[in-house]
C-alpha positions in Angstrom: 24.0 -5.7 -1.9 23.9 -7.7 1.6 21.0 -8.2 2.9 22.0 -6.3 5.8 22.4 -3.5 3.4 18.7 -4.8 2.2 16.8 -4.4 5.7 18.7 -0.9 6.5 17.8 0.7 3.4 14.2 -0.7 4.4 14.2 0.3 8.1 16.2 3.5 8.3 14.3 5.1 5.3 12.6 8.3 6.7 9.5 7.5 5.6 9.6 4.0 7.2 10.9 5.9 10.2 8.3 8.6 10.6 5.4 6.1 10.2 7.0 3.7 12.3 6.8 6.6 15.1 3.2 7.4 14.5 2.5 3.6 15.2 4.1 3.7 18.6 3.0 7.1 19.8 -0.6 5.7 18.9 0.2 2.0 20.7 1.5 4.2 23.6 -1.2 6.8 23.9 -4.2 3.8 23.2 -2.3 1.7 25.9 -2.0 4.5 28.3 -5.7 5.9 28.2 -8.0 2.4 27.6 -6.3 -0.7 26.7 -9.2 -3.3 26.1 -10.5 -6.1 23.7 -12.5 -3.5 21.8 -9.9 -1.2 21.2 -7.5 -4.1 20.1 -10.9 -5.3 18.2 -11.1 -2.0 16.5 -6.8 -2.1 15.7 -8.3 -5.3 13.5 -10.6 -3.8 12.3 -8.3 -0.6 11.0 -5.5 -3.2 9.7 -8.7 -4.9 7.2 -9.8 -1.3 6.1 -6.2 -0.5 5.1 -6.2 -3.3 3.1 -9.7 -2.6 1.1 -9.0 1.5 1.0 -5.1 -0.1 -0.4 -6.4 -1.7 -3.0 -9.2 0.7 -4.1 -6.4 3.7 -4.1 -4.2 1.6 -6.4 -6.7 0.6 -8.6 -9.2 3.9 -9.0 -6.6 6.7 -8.1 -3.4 5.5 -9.2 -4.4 4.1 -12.0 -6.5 7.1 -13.2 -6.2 7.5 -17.2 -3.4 9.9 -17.9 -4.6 13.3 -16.6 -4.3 17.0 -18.6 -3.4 18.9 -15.4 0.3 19.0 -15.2 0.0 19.2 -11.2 -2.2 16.0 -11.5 0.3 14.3 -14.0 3.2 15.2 -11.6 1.4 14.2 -8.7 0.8 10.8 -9.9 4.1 10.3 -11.5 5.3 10.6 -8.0 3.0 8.3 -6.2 3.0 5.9 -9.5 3.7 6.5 -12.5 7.1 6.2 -12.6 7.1 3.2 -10.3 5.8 1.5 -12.5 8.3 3.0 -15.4 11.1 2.3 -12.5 9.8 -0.2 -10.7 12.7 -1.3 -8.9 14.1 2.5 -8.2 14.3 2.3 -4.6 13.4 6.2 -3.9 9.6 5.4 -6.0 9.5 2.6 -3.9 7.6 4.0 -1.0 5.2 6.2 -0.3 6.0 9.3 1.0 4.9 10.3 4.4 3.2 13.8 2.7 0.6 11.4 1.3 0.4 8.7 3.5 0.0 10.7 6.9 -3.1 12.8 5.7 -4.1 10.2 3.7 -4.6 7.6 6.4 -5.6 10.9 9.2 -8.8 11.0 7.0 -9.8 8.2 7.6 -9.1 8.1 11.1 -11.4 11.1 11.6 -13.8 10.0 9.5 -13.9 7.1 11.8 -14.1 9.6 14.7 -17.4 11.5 13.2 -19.1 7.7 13.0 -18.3 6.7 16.1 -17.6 9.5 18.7 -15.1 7.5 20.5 -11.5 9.0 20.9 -9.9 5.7 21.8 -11.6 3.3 19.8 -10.5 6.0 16.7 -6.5 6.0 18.3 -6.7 2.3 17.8 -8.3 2.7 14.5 -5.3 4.8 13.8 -3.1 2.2 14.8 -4.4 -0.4 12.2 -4.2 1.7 9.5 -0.3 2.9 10.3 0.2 -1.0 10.7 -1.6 -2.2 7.8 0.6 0.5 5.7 4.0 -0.2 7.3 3.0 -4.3 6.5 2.1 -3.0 3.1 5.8 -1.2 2.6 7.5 -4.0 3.9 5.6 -6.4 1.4 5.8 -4.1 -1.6 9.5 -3.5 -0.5 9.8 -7.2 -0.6 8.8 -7.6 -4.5 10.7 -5.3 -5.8 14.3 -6.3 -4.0 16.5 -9.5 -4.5 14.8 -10.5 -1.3 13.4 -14.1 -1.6 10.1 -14.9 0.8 11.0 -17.3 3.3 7.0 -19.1 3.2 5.0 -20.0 0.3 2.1 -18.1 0.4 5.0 -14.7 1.1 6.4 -16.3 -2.7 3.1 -16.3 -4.0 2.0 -12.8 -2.8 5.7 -11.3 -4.4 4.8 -12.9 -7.5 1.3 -11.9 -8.2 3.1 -8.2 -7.5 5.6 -8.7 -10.4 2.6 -9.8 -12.5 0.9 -6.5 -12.0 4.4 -4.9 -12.7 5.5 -6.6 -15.8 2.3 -8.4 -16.9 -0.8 -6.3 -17.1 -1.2 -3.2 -14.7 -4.7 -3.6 -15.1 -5.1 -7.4 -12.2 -2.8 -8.3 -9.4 -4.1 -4.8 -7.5 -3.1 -6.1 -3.6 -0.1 -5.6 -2.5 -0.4 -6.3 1.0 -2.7 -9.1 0.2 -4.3 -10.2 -3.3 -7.1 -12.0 -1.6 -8.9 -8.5 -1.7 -8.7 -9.1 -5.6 -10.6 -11.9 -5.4 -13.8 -9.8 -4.3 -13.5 -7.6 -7.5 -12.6 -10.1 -9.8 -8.7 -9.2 -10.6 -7.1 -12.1 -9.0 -6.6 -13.6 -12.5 -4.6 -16.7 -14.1 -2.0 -15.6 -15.4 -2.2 -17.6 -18.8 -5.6 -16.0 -19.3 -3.6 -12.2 -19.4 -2.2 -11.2 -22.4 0.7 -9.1 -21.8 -0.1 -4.9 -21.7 1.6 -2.8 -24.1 1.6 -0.6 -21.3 2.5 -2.1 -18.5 5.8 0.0 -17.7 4.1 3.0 -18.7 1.1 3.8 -17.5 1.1 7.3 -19.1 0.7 6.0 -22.4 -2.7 4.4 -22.3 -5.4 5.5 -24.0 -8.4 4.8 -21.7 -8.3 3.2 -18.6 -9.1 -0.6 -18.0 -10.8 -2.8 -15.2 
């Protein structure tokens, strides 16, 4: 494939799309209503929390051991599972937006409850939609014959392959690894034996940290 081919199948996917238009109706609304350093302040401060609730999703939910429910199982064969089985099927490549958008509304209006401020929670918003459309385009990166033009981009596409075909139970940030380092799965990767399991996460008997 071109890698003109590469960036449209990135940037006209629907769910790339839809969140894409949540990020500007948010910029345009928080720009409209109260554009200052705290709100901008606070769109930091929703891009960092993206990338702690990122990792702790991956890690605690997706990762759960193998569940009896058959809604469960299907529900995280969607979100995971079977990326991991698949990991380079491009339609298990991204999350869809019937996760994603109540998923990261949560948190916005849990933000809201905290704070009381209608604004500062838009801009919230904002950082979180950012932080996740950074995080697709990252996690798109790793998976496609797309090399990183900077070595730190090379380094964060490899620690995501270890995760992938390595051991699914280190290498948890996609967006950023660094947030490994502060739970203690950033690891060397000649210290990791190799998972039996790796490509399918179904079979494991208990689950690992």
């Amino acid at each position: 494939m071109s890698r003109k081919g590469l960036y449209r199948n990135f940037f006209l996917h629907s769910d790339i799309v839809v969140m894409a238009g949540v990020l500007l109706v948010l910029a345009v609304v928080v720009s409209y209503r109260e554009l200052t350093w705290l709100n901008m302040a606070i769109f930091l401060i929703g891009m960092a929390a993206f990338m702690v609730s990122e990792y702790m999703t991956h890690r605690f939910l997706f990762h759960l051991k193998t569940p009896k429910n058959a809604l469960a199982l299907k529900f995280l064969k969607r979100l995971h599972y079977d990326h991991h089985t698949h990991p380079n099927d491009l339609k298990l490549l991204f999350l869809p937006v019937w996760y994603s958008l109540p998923n990261l509304a949560v948190f916005a209006v849990l933000f809201f409850l905290v704070t009381g401020m209608l604004n500062a929670t838009l801009a919230f918003g904002a950082g979180l939609v950012c932080m996740l459309l950074i995080y697709e385009w990252k996690h798109y990166i790793a998976h496609r014959p797309i090399q990183p033009t900077t070595k730190l981009g090379r380094w964060n596409k490899r620690m995501h392959l270890l995760h992938h075909y390595k051991n699914e139970n280190y290498w948890y940030g996609v967006s950023t690894p660094f947030v490994d380092v502060l739970f203690g799965t950033l690891k060397d990767e000649k210290t990791v034996q190799t998972s039996a399991t790796v490509k399918d996460l179904e079979k494991r008997g208990q689950t690992m940290h």
